[in-house]
Backbone as a chain_set.jsonl record, in Angstrom:
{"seq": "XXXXXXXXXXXXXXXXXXXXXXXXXXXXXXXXXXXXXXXXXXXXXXXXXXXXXXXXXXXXXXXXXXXXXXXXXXXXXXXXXXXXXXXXXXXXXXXXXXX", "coords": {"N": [[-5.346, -53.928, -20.447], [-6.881, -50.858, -19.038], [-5.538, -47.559, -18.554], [-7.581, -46.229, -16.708], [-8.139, -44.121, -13.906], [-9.169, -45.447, -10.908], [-10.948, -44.306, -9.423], [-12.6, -40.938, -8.739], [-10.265, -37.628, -8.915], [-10.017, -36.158, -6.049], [-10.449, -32.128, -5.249], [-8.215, -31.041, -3.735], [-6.125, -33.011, -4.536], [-5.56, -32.701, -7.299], [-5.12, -30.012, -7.312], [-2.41, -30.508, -5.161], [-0.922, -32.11, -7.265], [-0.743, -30.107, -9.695], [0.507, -28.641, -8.51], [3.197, -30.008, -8.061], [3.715, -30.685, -10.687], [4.396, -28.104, -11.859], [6.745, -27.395, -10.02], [8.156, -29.491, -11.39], [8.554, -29.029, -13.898], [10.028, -26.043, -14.043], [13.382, -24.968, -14.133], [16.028, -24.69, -11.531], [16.737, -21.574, -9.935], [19.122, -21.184, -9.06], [20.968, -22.533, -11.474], [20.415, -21.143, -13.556], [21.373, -18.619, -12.715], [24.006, -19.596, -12.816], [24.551, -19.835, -15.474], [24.841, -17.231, -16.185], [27.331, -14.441, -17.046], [29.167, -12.662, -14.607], [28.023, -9.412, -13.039], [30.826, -7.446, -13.336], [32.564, -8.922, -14.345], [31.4, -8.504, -16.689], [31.758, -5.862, -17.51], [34.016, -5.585, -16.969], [35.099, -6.834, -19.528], [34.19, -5.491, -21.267], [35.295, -3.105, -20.982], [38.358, -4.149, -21.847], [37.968, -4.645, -24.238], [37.0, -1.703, -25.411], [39.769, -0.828, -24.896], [41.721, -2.193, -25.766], [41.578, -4.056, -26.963], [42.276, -6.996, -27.161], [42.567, -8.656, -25.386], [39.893, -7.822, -24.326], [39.2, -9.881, -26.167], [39.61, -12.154, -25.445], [38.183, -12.18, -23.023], [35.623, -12.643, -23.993], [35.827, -14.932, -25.493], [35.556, -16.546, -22.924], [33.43, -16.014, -22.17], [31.749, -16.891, -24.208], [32.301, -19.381, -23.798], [31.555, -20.435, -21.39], [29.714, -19.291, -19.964], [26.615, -19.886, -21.295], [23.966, -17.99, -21.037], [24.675, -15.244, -21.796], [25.901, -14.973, -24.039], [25.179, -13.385, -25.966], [26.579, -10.878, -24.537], [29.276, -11.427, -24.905], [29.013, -11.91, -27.799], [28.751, -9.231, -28.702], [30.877, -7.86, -27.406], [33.093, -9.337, -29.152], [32.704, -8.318, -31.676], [33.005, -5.089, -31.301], [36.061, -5.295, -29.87], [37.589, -6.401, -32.5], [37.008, -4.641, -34.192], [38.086, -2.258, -32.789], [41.029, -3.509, -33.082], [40.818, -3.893, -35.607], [41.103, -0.805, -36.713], [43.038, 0.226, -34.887], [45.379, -1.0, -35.88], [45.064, -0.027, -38.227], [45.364, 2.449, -38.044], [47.96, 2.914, -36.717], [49.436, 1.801, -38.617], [49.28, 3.755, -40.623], [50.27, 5.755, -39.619], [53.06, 4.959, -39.209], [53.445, 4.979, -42.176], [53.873, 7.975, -42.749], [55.756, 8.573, -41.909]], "CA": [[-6.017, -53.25, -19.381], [-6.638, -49.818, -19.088], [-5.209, -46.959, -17.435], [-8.201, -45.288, -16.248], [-8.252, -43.914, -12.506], [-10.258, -46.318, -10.195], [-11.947, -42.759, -8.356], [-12.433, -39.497, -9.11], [-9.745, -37.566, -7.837], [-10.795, -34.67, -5.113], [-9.774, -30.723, -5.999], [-7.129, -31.345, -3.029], [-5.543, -33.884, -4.947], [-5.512, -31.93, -8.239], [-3.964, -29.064, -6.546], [-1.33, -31.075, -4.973], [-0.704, -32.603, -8.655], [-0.522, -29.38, -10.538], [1.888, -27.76, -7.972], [4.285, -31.041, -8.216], [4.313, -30.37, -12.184], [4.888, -27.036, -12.057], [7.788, -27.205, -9.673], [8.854, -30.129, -11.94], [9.259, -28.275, -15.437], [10.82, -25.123, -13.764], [14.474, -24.823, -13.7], [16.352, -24.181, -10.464], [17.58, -20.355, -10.374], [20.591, -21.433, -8.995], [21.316, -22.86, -12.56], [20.556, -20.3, -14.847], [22.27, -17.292, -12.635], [25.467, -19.753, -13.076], [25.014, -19.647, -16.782], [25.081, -15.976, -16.06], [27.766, -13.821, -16.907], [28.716, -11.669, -13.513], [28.563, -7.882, -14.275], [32.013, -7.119, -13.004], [33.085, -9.851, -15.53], [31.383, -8.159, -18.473], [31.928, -4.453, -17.318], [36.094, -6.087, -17.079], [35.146, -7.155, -20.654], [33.815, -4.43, -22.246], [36.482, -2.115, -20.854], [39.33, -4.386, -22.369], [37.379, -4.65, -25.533], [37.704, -0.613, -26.011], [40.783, 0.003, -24.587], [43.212, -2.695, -26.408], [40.837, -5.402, -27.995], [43.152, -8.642, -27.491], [41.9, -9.061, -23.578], [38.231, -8.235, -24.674], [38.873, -10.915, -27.061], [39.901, -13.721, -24.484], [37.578, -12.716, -21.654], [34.572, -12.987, -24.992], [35.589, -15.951, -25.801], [35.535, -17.136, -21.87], [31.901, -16.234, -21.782], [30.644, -17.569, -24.737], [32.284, -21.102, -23.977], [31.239, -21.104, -20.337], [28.163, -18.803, -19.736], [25.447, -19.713, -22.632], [23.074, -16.833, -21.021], [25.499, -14.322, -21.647], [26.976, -14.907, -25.298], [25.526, -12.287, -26.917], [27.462, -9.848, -24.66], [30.202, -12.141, -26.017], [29.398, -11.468, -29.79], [29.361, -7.79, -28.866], [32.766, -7.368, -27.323], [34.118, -9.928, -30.394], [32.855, -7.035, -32.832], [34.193, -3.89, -30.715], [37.118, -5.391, -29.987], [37.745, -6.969, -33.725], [36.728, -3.246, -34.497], [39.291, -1.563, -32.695], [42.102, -3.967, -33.31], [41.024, -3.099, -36.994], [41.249, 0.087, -36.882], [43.897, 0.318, -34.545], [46.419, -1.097, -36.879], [44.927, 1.111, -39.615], [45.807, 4.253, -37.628], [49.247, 2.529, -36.774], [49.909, 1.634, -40.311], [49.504, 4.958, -41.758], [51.17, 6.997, -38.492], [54.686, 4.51, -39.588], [53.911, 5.383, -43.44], [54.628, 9.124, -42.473], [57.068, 8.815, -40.964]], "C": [[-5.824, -51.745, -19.564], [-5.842, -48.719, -18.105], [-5.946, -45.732, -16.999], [-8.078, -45.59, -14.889], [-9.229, -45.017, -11.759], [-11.402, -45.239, -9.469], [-11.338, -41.963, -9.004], [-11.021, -38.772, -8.353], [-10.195, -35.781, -7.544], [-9.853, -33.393, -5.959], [-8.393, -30.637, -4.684], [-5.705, -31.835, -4.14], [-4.964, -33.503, -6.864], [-4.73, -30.743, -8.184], [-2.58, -29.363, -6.391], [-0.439, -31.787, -6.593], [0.298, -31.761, -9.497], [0.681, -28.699, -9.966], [3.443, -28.72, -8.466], [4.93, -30.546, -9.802], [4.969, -29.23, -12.454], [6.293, -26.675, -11.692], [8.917, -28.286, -10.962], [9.433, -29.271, -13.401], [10.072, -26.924, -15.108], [12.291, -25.433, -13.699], [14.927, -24.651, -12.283], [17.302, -22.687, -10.733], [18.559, -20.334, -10.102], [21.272, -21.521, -9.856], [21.324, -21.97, -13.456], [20.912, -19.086, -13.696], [23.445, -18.199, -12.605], [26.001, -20.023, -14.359], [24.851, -18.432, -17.178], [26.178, -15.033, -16.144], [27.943, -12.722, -14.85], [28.698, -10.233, -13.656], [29.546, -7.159, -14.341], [32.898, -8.058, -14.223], [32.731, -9.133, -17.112], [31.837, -5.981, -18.318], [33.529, -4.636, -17.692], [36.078, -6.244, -18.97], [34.931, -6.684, -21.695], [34.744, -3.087, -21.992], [37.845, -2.357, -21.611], [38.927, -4.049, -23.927], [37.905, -3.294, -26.311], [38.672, -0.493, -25.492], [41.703, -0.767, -25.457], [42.711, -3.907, -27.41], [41.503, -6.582, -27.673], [42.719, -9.202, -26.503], [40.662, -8.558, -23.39], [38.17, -9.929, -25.521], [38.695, -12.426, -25.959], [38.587, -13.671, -23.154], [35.972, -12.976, -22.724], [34.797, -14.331, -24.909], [35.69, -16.899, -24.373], [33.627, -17.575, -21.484], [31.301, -16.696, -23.044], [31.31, -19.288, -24.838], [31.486, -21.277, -22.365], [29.992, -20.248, -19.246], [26.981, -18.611, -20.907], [24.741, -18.29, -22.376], [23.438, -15.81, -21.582], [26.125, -14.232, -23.048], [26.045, -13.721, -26.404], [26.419, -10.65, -26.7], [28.935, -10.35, -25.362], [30.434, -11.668, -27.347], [29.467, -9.693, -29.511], [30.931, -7.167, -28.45], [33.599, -8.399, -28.243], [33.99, -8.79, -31.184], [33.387, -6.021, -32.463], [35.461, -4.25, -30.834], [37.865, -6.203, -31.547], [37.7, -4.862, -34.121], [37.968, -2.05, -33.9], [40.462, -2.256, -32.609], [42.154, -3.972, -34.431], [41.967, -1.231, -37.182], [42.24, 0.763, -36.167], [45.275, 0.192, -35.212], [46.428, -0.223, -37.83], [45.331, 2.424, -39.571], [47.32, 3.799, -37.5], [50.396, 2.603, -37.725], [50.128, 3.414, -41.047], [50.384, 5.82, -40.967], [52.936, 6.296, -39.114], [54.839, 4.758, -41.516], [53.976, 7.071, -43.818], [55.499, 9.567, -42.354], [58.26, 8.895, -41.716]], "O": [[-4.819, -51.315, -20.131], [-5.559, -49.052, -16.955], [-5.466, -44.605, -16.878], [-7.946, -46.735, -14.458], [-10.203, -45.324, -12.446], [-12.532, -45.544, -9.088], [-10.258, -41.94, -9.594], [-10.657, -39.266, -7.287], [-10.487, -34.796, -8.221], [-8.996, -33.502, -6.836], [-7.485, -29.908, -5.083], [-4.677, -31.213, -4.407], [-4.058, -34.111, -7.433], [-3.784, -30.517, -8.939], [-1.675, -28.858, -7.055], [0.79, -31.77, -6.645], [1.417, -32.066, -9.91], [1.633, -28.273, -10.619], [4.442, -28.268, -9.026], [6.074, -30.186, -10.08], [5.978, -29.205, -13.159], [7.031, -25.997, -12.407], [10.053, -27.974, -11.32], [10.599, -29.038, -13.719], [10.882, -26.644, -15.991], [12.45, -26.444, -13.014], [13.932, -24.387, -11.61], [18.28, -22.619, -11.477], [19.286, -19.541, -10.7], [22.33, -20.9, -9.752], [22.275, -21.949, -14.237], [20.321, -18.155, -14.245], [24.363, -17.462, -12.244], [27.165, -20.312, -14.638], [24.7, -18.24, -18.384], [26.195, -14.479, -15.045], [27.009, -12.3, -14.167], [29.468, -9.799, -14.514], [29.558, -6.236, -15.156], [33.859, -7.593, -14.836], [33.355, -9.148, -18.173], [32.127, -5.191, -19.216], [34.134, -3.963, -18.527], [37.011, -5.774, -19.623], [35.243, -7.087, -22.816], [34.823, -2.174, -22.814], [38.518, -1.408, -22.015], [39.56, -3.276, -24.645], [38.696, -3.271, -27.255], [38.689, 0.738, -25.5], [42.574, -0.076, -25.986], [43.31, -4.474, -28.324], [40.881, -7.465, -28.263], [42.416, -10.388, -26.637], [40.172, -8.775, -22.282], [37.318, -10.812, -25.429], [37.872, -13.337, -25.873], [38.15, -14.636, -22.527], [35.102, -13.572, -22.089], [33.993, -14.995, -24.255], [35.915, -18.085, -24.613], [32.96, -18.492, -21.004], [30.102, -16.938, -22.907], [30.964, -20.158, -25.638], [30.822, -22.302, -22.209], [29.581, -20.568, -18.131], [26.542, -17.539, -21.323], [24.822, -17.436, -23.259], [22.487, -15.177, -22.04], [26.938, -13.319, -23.19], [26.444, -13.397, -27.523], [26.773, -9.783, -27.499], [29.548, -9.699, -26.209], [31.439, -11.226, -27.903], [30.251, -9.003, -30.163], [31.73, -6.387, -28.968], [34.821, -8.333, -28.112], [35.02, -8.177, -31.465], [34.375, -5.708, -33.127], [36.141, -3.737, -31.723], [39.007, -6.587, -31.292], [38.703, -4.153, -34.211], [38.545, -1.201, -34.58], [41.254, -1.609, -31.923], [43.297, -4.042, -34.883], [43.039, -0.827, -37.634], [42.51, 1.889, -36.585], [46.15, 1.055, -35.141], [47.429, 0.324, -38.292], [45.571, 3.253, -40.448], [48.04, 4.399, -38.299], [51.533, 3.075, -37.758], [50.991, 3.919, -41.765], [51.187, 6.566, -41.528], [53.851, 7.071, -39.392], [55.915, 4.738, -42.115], [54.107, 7.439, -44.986], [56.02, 10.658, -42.585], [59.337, 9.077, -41.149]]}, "num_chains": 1, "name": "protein.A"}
């Protein structure tokens, strides 16, 4: 048997249809602002990042396990702070081979 309609259906009924789908494939924004970083969280994270790198590192790797939206501020405070815990030692290192 087939599964054609038995009646046409009205432009009411088409309406009502298209809205249903639409709401259906949308997300709820509730959901994606809680795979949102907050900006006090990444402002906290990009301040540790330059100032000492080791507590950029941990609050990075907080947001890229538990806010997807948000992991590329993630990969940027892994490279700053990787970047100045390089180069931090490197200035370290040479200030104690002065000495």
């Amino acid at each position: 048997m087939s599964q054609l309609p038995d009646r046409k259906r009205q432009a009411d009924d088409l309406k009502r249809l298209r809205l249903q789908h639409a709401m259906a494939v949308r997300p709820p924004i509730g959901a994606i602002k809680r795979q949102m970083a907050h900006g006090f969280l990444l402002f906290l994270g990009y301040l540790l990042c330059l100032a000492g790198g080791a507590g950029g590192l941990l609050v990075a790797l907080f947001i890229a396990v538990r806010k997807p939206r948000s992991r590329h501020h993630a990969a940027l405070m892994f490279i700053l702070a990787v970047l100045v815990l390089v180069f931090g030692i490197r200035y370290y290192l040479s200030q104690a081979d002065a000495a």
